[in-house]
N, C-alpha and C positions, 0 to 999 in steps of 0.2 A: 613483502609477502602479505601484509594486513596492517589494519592500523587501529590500535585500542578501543573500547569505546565511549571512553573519559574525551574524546575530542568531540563528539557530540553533545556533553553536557555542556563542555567549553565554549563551544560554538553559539548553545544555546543563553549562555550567561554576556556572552559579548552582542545577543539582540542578532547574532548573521543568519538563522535558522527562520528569521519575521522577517526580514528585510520591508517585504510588499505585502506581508499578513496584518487583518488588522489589529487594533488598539489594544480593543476589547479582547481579545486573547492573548495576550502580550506580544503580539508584531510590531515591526516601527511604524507602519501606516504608509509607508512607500509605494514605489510606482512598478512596473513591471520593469523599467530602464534599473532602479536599484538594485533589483533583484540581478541584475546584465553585469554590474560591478561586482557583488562576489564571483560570480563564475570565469570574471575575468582576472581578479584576482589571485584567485584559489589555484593556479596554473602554476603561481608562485612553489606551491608544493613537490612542486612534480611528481604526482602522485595523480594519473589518471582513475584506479581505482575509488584514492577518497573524493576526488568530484564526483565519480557518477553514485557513489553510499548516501551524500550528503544531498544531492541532486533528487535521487529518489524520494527523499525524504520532504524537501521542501518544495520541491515541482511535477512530482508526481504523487505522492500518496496522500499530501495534505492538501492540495487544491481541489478535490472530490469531497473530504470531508467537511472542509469550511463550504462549497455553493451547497451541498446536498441534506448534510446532516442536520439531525435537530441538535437543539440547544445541547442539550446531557453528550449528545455524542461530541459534540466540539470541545465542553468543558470537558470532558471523560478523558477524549484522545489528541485533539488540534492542540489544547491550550499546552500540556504536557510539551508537547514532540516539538511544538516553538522554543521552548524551555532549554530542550535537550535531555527532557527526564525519560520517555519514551523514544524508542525508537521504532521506524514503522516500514513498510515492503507495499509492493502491490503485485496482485498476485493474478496475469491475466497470461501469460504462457504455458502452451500444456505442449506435453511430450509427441501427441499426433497433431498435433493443430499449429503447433508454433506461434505468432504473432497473431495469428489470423483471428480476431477476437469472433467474428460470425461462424465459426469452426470451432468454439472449446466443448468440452463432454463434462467439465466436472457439473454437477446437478447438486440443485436443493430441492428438496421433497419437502413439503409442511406436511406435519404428522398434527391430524387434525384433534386424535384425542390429547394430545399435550399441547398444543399452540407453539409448538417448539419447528424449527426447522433445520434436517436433517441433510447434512453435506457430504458428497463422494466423488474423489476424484482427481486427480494430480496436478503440481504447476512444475515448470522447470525453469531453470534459470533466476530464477528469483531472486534479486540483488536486496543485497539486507539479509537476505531468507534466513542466516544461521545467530542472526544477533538480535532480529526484529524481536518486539512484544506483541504485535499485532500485524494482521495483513490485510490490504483493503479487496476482498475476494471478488473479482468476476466470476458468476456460476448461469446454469442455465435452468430455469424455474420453470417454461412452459417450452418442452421441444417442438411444436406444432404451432407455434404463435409467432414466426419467424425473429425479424429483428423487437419483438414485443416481447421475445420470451427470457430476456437476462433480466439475471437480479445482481446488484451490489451486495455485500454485508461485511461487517466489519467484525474481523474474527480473530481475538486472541490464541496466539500461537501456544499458547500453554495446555488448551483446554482438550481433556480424552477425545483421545480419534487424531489428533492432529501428529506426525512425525516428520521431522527433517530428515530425510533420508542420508541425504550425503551432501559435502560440500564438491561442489563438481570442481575439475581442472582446468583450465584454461592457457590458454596459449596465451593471451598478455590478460592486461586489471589484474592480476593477483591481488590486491590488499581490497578485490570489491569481493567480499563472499556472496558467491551464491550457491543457491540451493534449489534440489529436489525435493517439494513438499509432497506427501499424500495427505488426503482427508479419506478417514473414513466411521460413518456415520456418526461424525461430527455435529454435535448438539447446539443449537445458537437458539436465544427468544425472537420475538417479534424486533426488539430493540436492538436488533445486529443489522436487521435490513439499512442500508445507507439509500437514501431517495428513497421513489418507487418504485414499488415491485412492478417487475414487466420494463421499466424503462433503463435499465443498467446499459444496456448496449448505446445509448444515448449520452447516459450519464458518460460512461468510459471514452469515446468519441470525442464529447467537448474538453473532456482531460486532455487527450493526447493530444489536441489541436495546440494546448498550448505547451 
């Protein structure tokens, strides 16, 4: 039905959470083919849900933060979540839009008198969603700028405005929780954007490729 979150930290002390991350943020420095060996091992569990928690983590949420992010955000969030000390989501499914990342609604608004940017707007499905520390947010920054108008940011799930609505049900993965998050007028600095502003749908794209 779930599985602890002490196996993430485990994970992270045995080096499987780096396999193919680098050095310099405590990964082994391997190859993409490394990385093909835990997943082939981790079957051994039989636990479909903890491959795709752990999956998340180290082939989805952290390969946007390691090509995109600056230095503070790698040391902040990558170096951590290799560890096992963070755990991390990525947050690109909405409730009308589905997968369809050129279809999401959630928005960020810069509020020009604070330099601060202002986030509204839901994800579903969000694996990790009820145990993550942070989420890597797909939002839409400029609605009139077509595929130019997403942004990335990188948003601690702790912070006012943010709610885990519900752990949804599912017909199989039980031990993968996921969640229904809202945002609302959720506060983040400059230093949450992940890449460029205007290029997220780019950034997101070369993610999922891999």
């Amino acid at each position: 039905t779930t599985f602890p979150d002490w196996v993430f930290r485990r994970m992270g002390e045995l080096g499987f959470l780096g396999l193919d991350k680098p050095v310099e943020y405590g990964g082994q420095g391997g190859d993409y083919y490394s990385a093909l060996v835990l997943a082939e091992e981790i079957v051994h569990a039989r636990c479909g849900g903890l491959a795709m928690g752990i999956a998340v983590q180290t082939d989805m949420a952290l390969p946007p933060i390691l090509a995109f992010g600056t230095e503070e955000q790698k040391r902040q969030w990558a170096e951590p979540a290799i560890k096992g000390e963070k755990i991390l989501c990525l947050g690109i499914t909405e409730p009308d839009a589905g997968s369809d990342v050129a279809g999401i609604k959630t928005r960020a608004v810069r509020d020009e008198a604070t330099g601060e940017w202002v986030i509204n707007g839901s994800k579903t499905y969000i694996t990790n969603g009820h145990r993550a520390d942070v989420i890597v947010l797909v939002t839409k920054t400029d609605p009139d700028a077509g595929y130019d108008g997403f942004t990335l940011f990188i948003v601690p799930l702790d912070l006012p405005g943010v709610t885990r609505e519900k752990l949804l049900r599912k017909l199989g993965m039980h031990a993968s929780d996921t969640a229904l998050l809202s945002f609302q007028d959720v506060r983040v600095p400059d230093s949450a954007v992940l890449g460029q502003v205007g290029k997220g749908f780019y950034h997101i794209m070369w993610e999922l490729q891999g």
